[in-house]
N, C-alpha and C positions, 0 to 999 in steps of 0.2 A: 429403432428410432421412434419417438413420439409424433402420430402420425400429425399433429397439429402442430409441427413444430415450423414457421415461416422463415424460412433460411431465405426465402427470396425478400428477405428487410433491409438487404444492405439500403445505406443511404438513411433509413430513419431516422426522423430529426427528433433528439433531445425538447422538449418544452422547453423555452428559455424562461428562466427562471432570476430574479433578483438577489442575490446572496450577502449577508449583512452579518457584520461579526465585531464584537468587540474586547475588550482585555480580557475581562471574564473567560469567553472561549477558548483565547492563546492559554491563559494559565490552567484550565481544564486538560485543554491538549496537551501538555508540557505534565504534568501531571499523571496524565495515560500512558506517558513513555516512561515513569519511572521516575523526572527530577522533583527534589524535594523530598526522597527517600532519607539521605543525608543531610539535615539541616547544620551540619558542620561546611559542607561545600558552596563557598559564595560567589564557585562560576552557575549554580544552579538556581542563581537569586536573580539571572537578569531575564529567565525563561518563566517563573512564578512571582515575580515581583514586580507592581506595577509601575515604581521608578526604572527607567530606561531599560522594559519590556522590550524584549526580542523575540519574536514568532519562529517558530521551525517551519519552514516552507511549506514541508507535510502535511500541517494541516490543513492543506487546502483539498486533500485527497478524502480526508474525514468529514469534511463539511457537505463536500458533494457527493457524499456515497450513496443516499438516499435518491438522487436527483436521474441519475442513470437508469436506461430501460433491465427490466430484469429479464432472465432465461424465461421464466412463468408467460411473461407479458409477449415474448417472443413466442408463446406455444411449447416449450421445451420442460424437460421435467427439474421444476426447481430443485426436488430434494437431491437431485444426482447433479448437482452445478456444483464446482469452486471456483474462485479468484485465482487463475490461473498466473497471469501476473501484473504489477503496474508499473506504468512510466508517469512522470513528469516533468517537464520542463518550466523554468522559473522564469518569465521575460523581464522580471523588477522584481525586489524586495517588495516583501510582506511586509506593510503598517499592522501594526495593533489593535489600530479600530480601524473599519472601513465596509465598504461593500464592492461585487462584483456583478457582474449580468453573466449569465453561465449558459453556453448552446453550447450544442453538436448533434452527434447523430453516431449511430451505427454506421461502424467504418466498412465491415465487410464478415461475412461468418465464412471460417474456412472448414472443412470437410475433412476431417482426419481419418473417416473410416469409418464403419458399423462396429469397429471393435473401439477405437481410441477416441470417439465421440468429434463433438465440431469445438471450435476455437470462434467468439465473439468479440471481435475488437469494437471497444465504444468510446469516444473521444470527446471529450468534452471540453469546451472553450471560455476562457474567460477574461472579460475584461473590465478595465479599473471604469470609475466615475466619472474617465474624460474620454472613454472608448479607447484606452490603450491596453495592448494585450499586457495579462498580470500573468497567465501560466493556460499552460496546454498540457490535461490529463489523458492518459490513454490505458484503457482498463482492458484487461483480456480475460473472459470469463471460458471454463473449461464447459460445455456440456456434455454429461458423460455420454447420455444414454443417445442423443440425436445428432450420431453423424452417421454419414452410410447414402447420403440423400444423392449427391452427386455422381455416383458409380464409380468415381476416379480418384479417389485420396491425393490431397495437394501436396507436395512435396516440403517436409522436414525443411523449417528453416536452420540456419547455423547457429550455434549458440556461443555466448560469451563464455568462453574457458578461464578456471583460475590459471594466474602461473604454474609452473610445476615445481617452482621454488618457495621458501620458507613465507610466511608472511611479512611483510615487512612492520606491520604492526599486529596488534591482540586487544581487544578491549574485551572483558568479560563485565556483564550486566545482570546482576541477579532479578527475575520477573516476580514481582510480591504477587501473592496470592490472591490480591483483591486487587489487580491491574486490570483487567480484563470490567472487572464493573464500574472500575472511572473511566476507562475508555470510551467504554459504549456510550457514556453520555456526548461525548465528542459529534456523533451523529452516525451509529452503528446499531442500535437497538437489539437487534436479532437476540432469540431464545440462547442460540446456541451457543453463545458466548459467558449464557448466566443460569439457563436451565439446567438442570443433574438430564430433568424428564425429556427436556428435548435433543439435548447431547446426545443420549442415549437410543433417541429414534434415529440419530441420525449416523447411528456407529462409530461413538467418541464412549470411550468408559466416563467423562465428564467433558465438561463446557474446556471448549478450547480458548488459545487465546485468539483476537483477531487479527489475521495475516497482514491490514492494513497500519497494525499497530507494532508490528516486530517488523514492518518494511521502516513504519518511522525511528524505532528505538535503533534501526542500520546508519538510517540519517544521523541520529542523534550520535552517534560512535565516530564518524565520521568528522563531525564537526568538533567531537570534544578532541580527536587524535590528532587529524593531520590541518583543519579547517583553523586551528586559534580561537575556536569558541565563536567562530562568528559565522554565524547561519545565513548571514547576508548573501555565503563565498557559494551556497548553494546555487547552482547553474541549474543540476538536472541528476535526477535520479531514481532506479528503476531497476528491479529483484525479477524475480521467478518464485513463485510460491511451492515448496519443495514439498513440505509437511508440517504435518498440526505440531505447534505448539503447545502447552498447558501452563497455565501459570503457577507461580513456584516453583520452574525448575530455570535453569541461568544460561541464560545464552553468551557464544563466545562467537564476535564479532573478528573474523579473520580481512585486512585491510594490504594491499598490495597498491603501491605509487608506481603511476604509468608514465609516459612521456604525456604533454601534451596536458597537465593535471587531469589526466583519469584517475580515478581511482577505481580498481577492482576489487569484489569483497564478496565473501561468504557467510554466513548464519549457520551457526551449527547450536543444538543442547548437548552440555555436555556433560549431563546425567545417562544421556542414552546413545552418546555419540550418534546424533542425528541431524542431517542437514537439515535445514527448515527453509533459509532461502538460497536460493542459486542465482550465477548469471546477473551478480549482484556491477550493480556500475551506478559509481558517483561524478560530474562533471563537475569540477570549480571555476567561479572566476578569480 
C-alpha cells in the first residue's frame, strides 16, 4: 500500500468549476466515437453537422474528466490506477451550446485488500444556467497498489450479468487508427493514449484507446440500434472497464432489451475475442 496514500478523504469536495461548451466541442466529440467515418451516412450529419446538431449525452463525461481529484492528489500510486468504471445519469437534454457549474466530492474509497487494491468513487454534479440539475457523474477509479489500509476487505458488490441468451442486437464499429488522437482533444490529454514511450512505461506494447471513449462509442450503438438515432432517449448509462483497447481493431457492441427499457450490453474486440467493457446498462426514456 502507498504509505501516503489518504483513504481517510471520503467527502472531499470537487472545486466547483464553471463548465462552457459549444458546437465545436459536440462535433469534436462525435468525432472521437468514430461518426463521419462514412460520409455516405446522413444519420451521422445530425452528430457533425451544425444544422440540427444533437450532442451524445456522453460528452459530458469527456469534458469533465480533467476536473475530478486524481489517485496521485489522493497519495496513491498514479501509475498503478485505472478507470475502473463510469456511470451517468442525464436529468435533461444536452443543448449544443451551453454551460454547467460542476461540484462534488469523493463519494467514499473502499478497501479491497493488500492484494486487489482500493475502489475510489468520485461524483460529480452538474447543473444548467438556472441551477437545474443537467447530469450526475460517478466515476470509480481502481488503485491498484493502496488497498490493505483497513484490515477488513469490503464485501464484493453484485454485478450486472448479461443474459445468458443470444443478443438481441450486434452493432459492430470498426475503431480508425487515429481515434484515440481526436478523442483526447475532447478533454483527455494523457501520454498514454498517443505516446508509443509512455504506453510502453506503462505496460501497453502501444497507446491504448481511452476507456472513456469505447464507454461513449456503447452509447453511440445504442442509440443508432434500439434508441432511433435520438440521443435525447438517453436517461443513464454506465460499463465496467474490462480491458485495454487499441485502435484499429473493431469492436462488437452485444445489446440485450430489458423490461422497463433497460438495456443490457457488452463490448467485446473481436480481433482478440476480448471483453473490454462489462456490466454494461443503458436507461431510456
Amino acid at each position: 500500500m502507498g504509505t501516503a496514500f489518504r483513504h481517510d478523504r471520503s467527502d472531499w469536495p470537487i472545486k466547483q468549476t464553471l463548465l462552457r461548451w459549444n458546437e465545436r466541442d459536440v462535433i469534436l466529440y462525435a468525432l472521437g466515437l468514430g461518426y463521419g467515418a462514412d460520409p455516405a451516412d446522413p444519420q451521422s450529419l445530425r452528430y457533425i453537422y451544425e444544422r440540427n446538431l444533437l450532442p451524445i449525452p456522453t460528452m459530458l463525461t469527456a469534458l469533465t474528466k480533467m476536473l475530478v481529484p486524481t489517485v496521485e492528489e489522493l497519495g496513491g500510486n498514479y501509475k498503478r490506477s485505472v478507470h475502473y468504471s463510469q456511470e451517468a445519469v442525464f436529468h435533461q437534454a444536452i443543448e449544443p451550446a451551453g454551460s454547467a457549474l460542476v461540484y462534488g466530492y469523493v463519494q467514499d474509497i473502499i478497501d479491497r485488500g493488500s492484494v486487489h487494491g482500493a475502489l475510489i468513487n468520485i461524483v460529480a454534479n452538474m447543473r444548467d444556467e438556472i441551477g437545474q440539475p443537467l447530469a450526475t457523474l460517478k466515476s470509480t477509479v481502481l488503485a491498484r497498489d493502496d488497498g490493505g489500509f483497513s484490515g477488513t476487505p469490503a464485501a464484493r458488490q453484485s454485478a450486472i450479468a448479461a443474459p445468458a441468451r443470444a443478443p438481441d442486437h450486434s452493432k459492430h464499429i470498426s475503431i480508425m487508427p487515429h481515434l484515440a488522437a481526436i478523442y483526447r482533444l475532447s478533454g483527455d490529454p494523457s501520454a498514454l493514449h498517443i505516446d508509443p514511450d509512455a504506453a510502453i512505461a506503462a505496460g501497453f506494447p502501444s497507446p491504448i484507446l481511452h476507456g472513456l471513449c469505447s464507454y461513449g462509442i456503447a452509447c453511440r450503438a445504442v442509440i443508432e440500434t434500439i434508441a432511433g438515432h435520438d440521443p435525447r432517449r438517453i436517461r443513464a448509462h454506465r460499463a465496467r472497464f474490462s480491458a485495454p483497447m487499441f485502435p484499429g481493431e473493431t469492436l462488437r457492441i452485444d445489446l440485450w432489451e430489458e423490461p422497463e427499457r433497460q438495456i443490457l450490453f457488452e463490448a467485446w474486440v473481436t480481433e482478440r475475442n476480448c471483453r473490454v467493457l462489462s456490466e454494461g446498462c443503458t436507461w431510456l426514456h
